[in-house]
N, C-alpha and C positions, 0 to 999 in steps of 0.2 A: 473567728467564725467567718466564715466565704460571706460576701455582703450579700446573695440574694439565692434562692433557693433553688437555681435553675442551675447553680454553680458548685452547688454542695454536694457531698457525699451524700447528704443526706436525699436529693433525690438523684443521685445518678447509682449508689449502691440500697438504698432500705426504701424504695418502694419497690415493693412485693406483688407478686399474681396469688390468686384463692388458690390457683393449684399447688404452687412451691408449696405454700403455706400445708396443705391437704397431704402434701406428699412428706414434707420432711417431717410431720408430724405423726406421720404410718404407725409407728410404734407407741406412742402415746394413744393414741386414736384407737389403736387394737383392744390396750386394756381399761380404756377409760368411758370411751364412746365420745362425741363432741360436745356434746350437751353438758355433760360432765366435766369435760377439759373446760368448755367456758366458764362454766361454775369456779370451778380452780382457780382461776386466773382472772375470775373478777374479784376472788376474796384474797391474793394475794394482792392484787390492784389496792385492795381497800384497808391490809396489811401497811402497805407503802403510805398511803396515804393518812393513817391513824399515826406510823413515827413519824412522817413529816410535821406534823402538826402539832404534837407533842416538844417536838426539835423549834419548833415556831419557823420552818421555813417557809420562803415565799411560792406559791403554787407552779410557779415555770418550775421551780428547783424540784418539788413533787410529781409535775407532772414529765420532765426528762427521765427521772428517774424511772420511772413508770413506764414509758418508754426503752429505755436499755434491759430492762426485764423481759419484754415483751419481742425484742430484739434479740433477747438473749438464747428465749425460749422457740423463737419463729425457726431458728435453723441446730437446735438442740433437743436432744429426749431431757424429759424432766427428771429421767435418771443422770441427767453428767454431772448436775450441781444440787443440792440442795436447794431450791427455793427461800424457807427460813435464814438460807446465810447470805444467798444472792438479795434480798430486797432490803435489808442494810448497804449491803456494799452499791448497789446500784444510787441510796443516797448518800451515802459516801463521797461517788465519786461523782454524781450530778453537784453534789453541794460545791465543789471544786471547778465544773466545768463552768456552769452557772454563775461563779464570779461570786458565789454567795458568802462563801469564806471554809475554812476548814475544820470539820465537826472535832471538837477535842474527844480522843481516841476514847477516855473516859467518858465522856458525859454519852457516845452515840451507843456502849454498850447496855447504862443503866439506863439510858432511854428505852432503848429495846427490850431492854428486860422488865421493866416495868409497864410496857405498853399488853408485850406476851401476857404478863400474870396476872396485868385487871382487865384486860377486852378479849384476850383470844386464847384464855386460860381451859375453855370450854376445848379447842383447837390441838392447843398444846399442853397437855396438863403436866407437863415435865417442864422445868425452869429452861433459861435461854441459857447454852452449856456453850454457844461461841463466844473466843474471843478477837480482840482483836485484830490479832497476828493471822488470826482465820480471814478475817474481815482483808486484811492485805492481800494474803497469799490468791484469795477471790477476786480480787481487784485486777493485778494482773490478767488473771484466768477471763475475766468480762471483757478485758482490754483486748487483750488477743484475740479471741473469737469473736470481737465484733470488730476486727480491723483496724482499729483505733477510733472507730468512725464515732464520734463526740457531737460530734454537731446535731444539733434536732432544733428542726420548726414548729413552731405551734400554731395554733389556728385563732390564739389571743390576738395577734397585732393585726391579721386581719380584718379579722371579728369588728378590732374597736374602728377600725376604716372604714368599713362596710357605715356599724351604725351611721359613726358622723356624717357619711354621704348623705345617706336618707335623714338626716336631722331627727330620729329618735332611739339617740344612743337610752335615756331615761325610762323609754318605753320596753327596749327590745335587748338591750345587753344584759343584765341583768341573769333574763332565763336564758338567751344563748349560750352566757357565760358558764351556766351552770349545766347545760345540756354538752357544749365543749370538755366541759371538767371528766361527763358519765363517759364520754365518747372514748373517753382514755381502758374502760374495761372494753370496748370491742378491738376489732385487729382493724380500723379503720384509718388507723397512725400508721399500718405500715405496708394500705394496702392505695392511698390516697394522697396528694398533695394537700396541704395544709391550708390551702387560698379555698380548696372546695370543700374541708370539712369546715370551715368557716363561714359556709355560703349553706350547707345546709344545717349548721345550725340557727343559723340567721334565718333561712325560711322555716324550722319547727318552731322557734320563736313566732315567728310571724302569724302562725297559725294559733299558739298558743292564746297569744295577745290581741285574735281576731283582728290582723290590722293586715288582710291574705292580700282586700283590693285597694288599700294603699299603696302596697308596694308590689301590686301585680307590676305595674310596668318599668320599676326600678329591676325589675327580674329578668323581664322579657328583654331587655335592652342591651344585659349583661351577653358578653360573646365567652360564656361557657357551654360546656357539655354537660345539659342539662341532664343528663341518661345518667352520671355519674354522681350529680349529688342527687337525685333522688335513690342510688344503690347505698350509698350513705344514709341518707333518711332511713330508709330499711332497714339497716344492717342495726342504727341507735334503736328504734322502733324494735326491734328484735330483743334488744338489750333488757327494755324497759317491759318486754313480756315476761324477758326470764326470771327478770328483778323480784316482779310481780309475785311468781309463785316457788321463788328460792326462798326456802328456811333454812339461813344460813347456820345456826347454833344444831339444828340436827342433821344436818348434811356433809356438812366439811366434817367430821371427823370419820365418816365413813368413806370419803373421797378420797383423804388423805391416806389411811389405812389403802386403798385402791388405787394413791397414787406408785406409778415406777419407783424405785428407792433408790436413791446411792447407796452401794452394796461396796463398793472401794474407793479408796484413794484414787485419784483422777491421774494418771501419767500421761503426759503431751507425749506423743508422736510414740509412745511404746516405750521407750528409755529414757534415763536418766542423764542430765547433764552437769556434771560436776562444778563445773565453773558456775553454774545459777544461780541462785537464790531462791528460784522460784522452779523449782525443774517438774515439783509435782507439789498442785494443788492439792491439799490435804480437805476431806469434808468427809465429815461423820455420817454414819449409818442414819438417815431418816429417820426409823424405826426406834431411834431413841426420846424425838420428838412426840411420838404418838403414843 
């Protein structure tokens, strides 16, 4: 991993403008509307996060993966891959990058299959029908259309700097920590550097925990662009309106039903490559899901 964030892929290629975002998303956006797209992709956000937890991974390994989704979907139609098959494979291969170790091929399918049939059976009322070899042939496919770019910062190691400076990590980490974690359903991973979604979680803390004019001047001192973590603040603030009046047990399956499908087999660059292994990602008709 590049030692410091100014040196990464991760910000010299995946931080993103709202317009890319707006634009590559054209086709999505036509049949879904955005409001609806976010819906989407907070309940696959929370998809990701119900097998991590199941899997007992560590929260960076959750929340990269979470990222590579998100990544996935920022310069793809939600028709090129199945979602369902992409948010295994994105912990998959987070579980790998992350140094966490390697999911035995079995246990990450009857994790997933078991996670679909007791929490999100309402979602999918059809069993989980990939397997593993799915789960690989995707792996690839996520590889390549994200460049190989592996690397992702988080807004944790900051986070815990920040507190210790102001000496009330006990007071304030806590809910930052957990407002960090929600931050992961908006596009603020890939529209923001990780030092400033750490800086406004650290201030909605702040507010939360009424401690605004303790650390008014630990704020005022800092030399950031204060314009940009309050577009953060907003953008989580935003999150937590839609949270508010999402019911997600009767929404998502009408969503889903409205989402684009995988209607084929996925062929790279239009033809086939003999010598591959991997020449055509294979992913089922959506429509069997629903």
């Amino acid at each position: 991993m590049a030692g410091n964030f100014w040196q990464s892929s991760h910000c010299k290629q995946w931080i993103l403008s709202p317009e890319f975002l707006v634009r590559e998303r054209e086709l999505d956006l036509q049949v879904m509307g955005e409001v609806d797209y976010q819906k989407l992709m907070m309940f696959f956000a929370n998809v990701i996060q119900s097998i991590g937890e199941q899997l007992k991974l560590r929260q960076q390994v959750i929340a990269t993966a979470t990222v590579y989704f998100k990544r996935f979907y920022s310069k793809h139609s939600l028709n090129s891959c199945d979602p369902l098959l992409l948010a295994p494979t994105c912990i998959f291969l987070s579980s790998k990058v992350e140094e966490f170790g390697v999911i035995s091929n079995s246990r990450l399918i009857s994790v997933v299959t078991t996670v679909i049939k007791s929490k999100y059976s309402y979602a999918f009322p059809n069993e989980f029908n990939y397997r593993i070899h799915h789960v690989w042939e995707c792996e690839f496919y996520l590889l390549e259309l994200m460049d190989c770019c592996l690397v992702v910062f988080h807004p944790y190691r900051p986070l815990v700097q920040y507190v210790n400076a102001l000496g009330m990590a006990d007071a304030l980490l806590p809910i930052a920590w957990r407002i960090a974690n929600d931050s992961l359903r908006t596009d603020v991973i890939l529209l923001y550097p990780p030092f400033q979604i750490a800086l406004a979680c650290l201030h909605m803390a702040c507010v939360v925990q009424n401690q605004e004019a303790a650390t008014f001047q630990w704020f005022a001192d800092l030399n950031v662009d204060m314009e940009k973590i309050i577009e953060i603040t907003n953008l989580i603030l935003k999150l937590y309106e839609l949270w508010k009046a999402f019911d997600e047990k009767a929404e998502i399956p009408g969503l889903l039903k409205k989402m684009p499908k995988v209607l084929l087999s996925q062929q790279r660059d239009g033809k086939n490559d003999s010598n591959s292994g991997r020449n055509n990602v294979s992913v089922k008709d959506q429509n069997k899901h629903i």
